[in-house]
Steps between C-alpha positions, in 0.01 A plus 500: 500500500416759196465865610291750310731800397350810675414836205507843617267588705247810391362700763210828394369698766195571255416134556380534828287804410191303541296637776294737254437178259410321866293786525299468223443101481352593846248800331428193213377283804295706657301528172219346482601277179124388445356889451479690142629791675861360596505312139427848314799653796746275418495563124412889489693616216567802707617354845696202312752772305560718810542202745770372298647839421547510876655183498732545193468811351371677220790430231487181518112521414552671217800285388247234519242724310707545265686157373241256666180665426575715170761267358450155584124537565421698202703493232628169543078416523560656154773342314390154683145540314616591192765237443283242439287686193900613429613120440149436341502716208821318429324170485713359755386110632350425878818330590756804343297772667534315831903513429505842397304615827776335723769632320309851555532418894870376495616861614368408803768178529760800473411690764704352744773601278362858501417471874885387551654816293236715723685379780842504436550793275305836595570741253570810615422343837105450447426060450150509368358823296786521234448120411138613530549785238694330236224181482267779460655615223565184349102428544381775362736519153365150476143591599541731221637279231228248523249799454667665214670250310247399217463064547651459131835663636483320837516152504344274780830423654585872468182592723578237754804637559340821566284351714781392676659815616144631573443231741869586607423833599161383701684188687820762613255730638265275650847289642648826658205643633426227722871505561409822636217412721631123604798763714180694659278167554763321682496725773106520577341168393190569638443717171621281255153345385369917486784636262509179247137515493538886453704394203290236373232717513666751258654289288107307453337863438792585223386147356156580474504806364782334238280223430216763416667664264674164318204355335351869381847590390554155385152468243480832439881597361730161533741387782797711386301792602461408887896479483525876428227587772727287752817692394380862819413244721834317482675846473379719817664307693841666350344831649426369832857363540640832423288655732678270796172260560747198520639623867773367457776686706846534291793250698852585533768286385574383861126367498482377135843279589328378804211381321760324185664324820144346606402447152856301411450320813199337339661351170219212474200766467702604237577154347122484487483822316693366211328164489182662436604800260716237346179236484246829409725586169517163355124492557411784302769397228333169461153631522618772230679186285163356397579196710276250523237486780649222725887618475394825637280326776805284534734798555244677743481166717903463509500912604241440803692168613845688498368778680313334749808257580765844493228669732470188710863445592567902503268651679403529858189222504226667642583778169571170275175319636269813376649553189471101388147503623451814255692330189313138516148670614473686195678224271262298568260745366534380098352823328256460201443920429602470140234277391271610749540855352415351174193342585330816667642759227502288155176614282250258340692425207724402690361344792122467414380324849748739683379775741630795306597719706562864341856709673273708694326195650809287552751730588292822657176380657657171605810634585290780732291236696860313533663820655167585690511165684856559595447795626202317713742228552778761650275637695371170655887383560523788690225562742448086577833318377762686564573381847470144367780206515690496193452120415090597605446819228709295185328178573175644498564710204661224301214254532238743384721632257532108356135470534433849325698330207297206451244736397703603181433130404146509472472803275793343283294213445228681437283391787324811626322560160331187561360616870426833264740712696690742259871504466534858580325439861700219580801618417489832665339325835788251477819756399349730789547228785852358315623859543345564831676186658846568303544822732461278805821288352697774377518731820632255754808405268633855531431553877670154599810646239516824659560313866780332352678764291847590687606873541665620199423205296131584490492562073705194393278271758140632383682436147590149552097469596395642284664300251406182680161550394565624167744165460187288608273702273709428224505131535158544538440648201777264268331171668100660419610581118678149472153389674296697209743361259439113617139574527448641103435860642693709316270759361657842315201683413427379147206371318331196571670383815253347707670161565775690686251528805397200517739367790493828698318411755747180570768774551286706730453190738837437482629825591264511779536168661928567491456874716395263824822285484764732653245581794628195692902630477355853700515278829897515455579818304222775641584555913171486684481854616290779492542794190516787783815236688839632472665169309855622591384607877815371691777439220803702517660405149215613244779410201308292159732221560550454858464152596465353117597126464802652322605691800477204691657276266745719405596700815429237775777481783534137640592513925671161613493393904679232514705325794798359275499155620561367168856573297250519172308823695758715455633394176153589328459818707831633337375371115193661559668833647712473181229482246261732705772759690210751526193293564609198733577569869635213713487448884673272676363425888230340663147600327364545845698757591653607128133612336400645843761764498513551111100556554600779734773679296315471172186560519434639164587144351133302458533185340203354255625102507694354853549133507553381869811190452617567878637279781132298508486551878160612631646769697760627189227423254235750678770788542606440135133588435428771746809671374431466105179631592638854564672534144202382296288701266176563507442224189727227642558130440659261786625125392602310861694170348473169671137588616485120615699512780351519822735813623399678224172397484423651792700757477292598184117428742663728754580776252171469397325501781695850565384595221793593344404295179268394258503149375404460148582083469797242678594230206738199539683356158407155512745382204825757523695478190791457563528366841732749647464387867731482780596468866209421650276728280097377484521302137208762372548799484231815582440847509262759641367780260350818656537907546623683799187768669650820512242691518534624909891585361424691206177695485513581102492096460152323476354275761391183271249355733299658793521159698776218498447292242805227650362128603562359859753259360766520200447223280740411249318376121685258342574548162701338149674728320 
């Protein structure tokens, strides 16, 4: 019989602070959802602010102002834009470009790294705005650099590490701000869905006024100046931390201890930490190597399957189940951007049946309409979606997203010229609904993260998710240029290089048709619950690890009940107390009477696997299981041996009939090898599999099935193993 080992227990008075978010899901249902009136309410850019200034305070607004909507919205809109005109006017191929873009967005991999330091060493006793201020000034003497440096003195590997500490600077400040409001979230759930889409909604206007600017910048003076208009953006918010707009309260050295004592207590998150920092580094050094194409796909596969097995055994699995649905959902999302970029942009000369596009079109007007439907798309999400399941808002999203991608297809192959509909209509009709629908997928991911972060952990967790997507998005983008590169499309913006387009489209439909595989996997990792449902409603240990398959392989206590009838009982009772001092516990008595009064004393002990070997009476068999009942947990497994008996048998009907368990399947082994049989033993030998139903002794535990699913009789399938 395994026990689960118990974790501290967490207990915040602000988590029961719900009768004001209560409060207002009422005032949302009294709405009349169908009227213009309560749809232009519900989004008034004057009510939205102060509502959740009420609700969380003005600070944190402005901290979000500041790095979401300024920094990552705006000036990473910027630097984002320009990169790709950057790498072209170093002739650099499809396939490359698509390497040096992930490298660009490996910072993010180290965030749990950054979001770990955050944690355990304050400096100065402050977690998050000194870490905030030195990426800041990391970004912006980078920023700076790209701008300055003429392109004869900087090579192409010199501006991608650039790029690399700007994106540094936006990922740390985008990390620790929802850090910051993941602590206030957790405690009023109700207005989760407002302040993310209050961020959102920034961080899309920053974008579109970014993506304005790009292409005029872009055609009218080069990328490298957009870099230098970037560098204000990414440096106010240096003044607002200075000004105290992080809120962060300073913590004595009694409180920072407290917090290293929880943090050491969870070495695994950190084991994960170092896995993917380790992983991120010899990505970019690969990517940086000139590599070819399929070792650095290669490399990004092995990276995703190592951390999705390390976060797998590690973590607690409803956190584990999230972040694997985020890695394989958006690796199997094969990007195709860097030849897709060449196709709109490259000029007649070099791509005579092409589209064309100038940098204001591409990057300004299309980019606009993008950020305009997002904005649209946020505002959708939040009036009519937001109180929608989880599994309900990303499979709806996904499948029009797939669908939306199809489209790119067509004008690849050049099929709307020959229903005379121009490129520049179909793309920006088709771009506006892709973004429009990405918003619906991207906003549920951080609300179902935020439920799950525990207390003081809240930066290295949204880290860890953070980089679960960026882990799947570089797969994603390795696998798409190894695509390109299997396919002949591997343009780089030269002369005469029509023939690189010609598979394109075969890439597009490939891309698209993967995105709908991983939908089938959200029945087992995405819970079946509201966005506005408090996920950790009724669990007292909140840790990142608590009740990982390494917890329970590694820290599972073993409770014997045995009679001692045999002379071999007691001899493996004292080997296994020998190898196991601390984990095996051995009592000697009737079961009846022994696991009845060890129920009673030790009532924290719950057991996750009992097997029922007793004294195969009906009456001993039915106490064994009445008693074992009591020191179950709420996700329990029962094994009754010798299920082919008739005192155990019924013993077994009459325990379900109580209702004290489930049956799940009786099996007899029809050929036991070997024979061990004696005394008068049956010659086969059987079992019953079920789980105990605790739910009328635990209330926290679920209640699997509203009616008894148990048949009249207990049959007994026989079986060859």
């Amino acid at each position: 019989m395994e026990e689960e080992e118990e974790g501290g227990q967490v207990s915040r008075a602000a988590a029961n602070d719900t009768n004001n978010d209560d409060n207002d899901n009422n005032d949302n249902n009294n709405n009349d959802k169908g009227s213009v009136w309560s749809c232009i309410q519900a989004v008034n850019p004057m009510i939205w602010p102060r509502t959740l200034a009420q609700h969380f305070g003005c600070q944190l607004l402005v901290l979000i102002i500041g790095s979401q909507w300024l920094v990552k919205g705006f000036a990473g809109g910027l630097t984002t834009g320009a990169a790709d005109y950057l790498f072209k006017s170093y002739h650099v191929t499809a396939s490359r470009l698509q390497i040096f873009k992930t490298v660009l967005n490996l910072p993010q991999n180290l965030a749990p790294v950054i979001g770990f330091l955050s944690d355990w060493a304050p400096i100065r006793g402050y977690n998050k705005s000194p870490y905030m201020a030195m990426a800041s000034v990391l970004g912006v003497t980078s920023c700076a650099i790209i701008g300055l440096v003429p392109q004869t003195a900087l090579s192409v590997e010199g501006a991608v590490v650039c790029g690399f500490f700007i994106t540094t600077q936006i990922f740390a400040l985008n990390l620790l701000t929802q850090a910051t409001y993941s602590e206030r979230m957790q405690s009023k759930p109700a207005q989760a869905p407002s302040l993310v889409s209050f961020a959102s909604f920034g961080i899309t206007v920053g974008a579109l006024l970014s993506t304005i600017l790009v292409g005029l910048l872009v055609e009218e003076a080069g990328p490298k100046v957009v870099y230098l208009v970037a560098v204000p953006a990414l440096a106010v918010i240096l003044v607002l931390l200075a000004m105290g707009c992080a809120g962060e309260t300073r913590q004595s050295a009694q409180q920072c201890a407290q917090k290293r004592q929880r943090l050491a207590q969870q070495k695994e998150v950190l084991f994960i930490c170092v896995i993917i920092a380790g992983s991120s580094l010899l990505l970019a050094s690969v990517g940086l190597s000139g590599g070819s194409v399929a070792l650095n796909a290669a490399v990004a596969i092995a990276a995703a399957g190592l951390v999705l097995v390390a976060c797998a055994v590690l973590l607690k699995p409803i956190l584990a189940k999230a972040i694997a649905f985020f890695i394989i959902v958006t690796a199997c999302s094969p990007s195709i951007s860097g030849a897709s970029f060449y196709f709109f942009t490259d000029t007649p000369a070099q791509y005579a049946e092409g589209p064309h596009f100038s940098p204001i079109f591409y990057s300004s007007v299309q980019g606009s309409v993008g950020q305009c439907a997002m904005l649209v798309g946020i505002l959708i999400y939040k009036r009519w979606m937001s109180s929608w399941t989880y599994r309900k808002v990303m499979t709806v999203s996904s499948l029009l997203y797939a669908a939306l991608n199809l489209l790119d297809a067509l004008v690849f192959a050049r099929v709307n010229r020959r229903f005379g509909i121009s490129d520049q209509a179909f793309v920006l009709t088709s771009s506006g609904l892709e973004n429009l629908v990405l918003t619906w997928q991207d906003m549920p991911s951080t609300i179902i993260i935020s439920q799950l972060c525990p207390e003081g952990m809240e930066a290295i967790v949204f880290a860890l998710v953070s980089t679960s997507f960026n882990i799947g998005s570089t797969v994603g983008a390795n696998t798409g240029a190894l695509l390109l590169q299997w396919l002949g499309c591997n343009p780089s913006g030269q002369e005469n290089e029509s023939l690189q387009f010609e598979n394109l489209w075969v890439a597009a439909v490939v891309s698209a048709a993967l995105q709908v595989v991983p939908l089938v996997l959200m029945l087992w990792l995405i819970p079946d619950c509201r966005q506005t449902d408090n996920l950790m409603q009724g669990i007292a240990d909140r840790s990142a690890t608590d009740g990982s398959l390494w917890k329970r392989w590694s820290k599972a206590d073993l409770y014997s009940f045995d009679i001692g009838q045999f002379p071999y009982t007691r001899g493996n009772a004292k080997l296994m107390k020998d190898l196991f001092p601390d984990r095996f516990t051995y009592i000697e008595g009737p079961s009846q009477e022994s696991a009845k009064e060890f129920a009673e004393q030790r009532p924290d002990v719950k057991c996750d696997v009992i097997s029922v070997d007793g004294d195969h009476s009906t009456e001993g068999t039915l106490a064994d299981l009445e008693n074992f009942r009591k020191l179950a947990s709420c996700r329990n497994w029962v094994l009754m041996d010798d299920a082919g008996w008739n005192s155990t048998n019924s013993a077994w009907q009459m325990a379900k009939d109580a209702g004290i368990i489930t049956q799940v399947e009786c099996f007899a082994d029809m050929n036991p090898k070997p024979d061990f049989q004696f005394m008068d033993f049956p010659i086969n030998r059987s079992w019953c599999l079920g789980f105990f139903n605790v739910g009328d002794l635990d209330p926290t535990c679920p209640v699997w099935f509203k009616e008894n699913p148990n048949t009249e009789k207990t049959y007994v399938r026989p079986i060859e193993i």
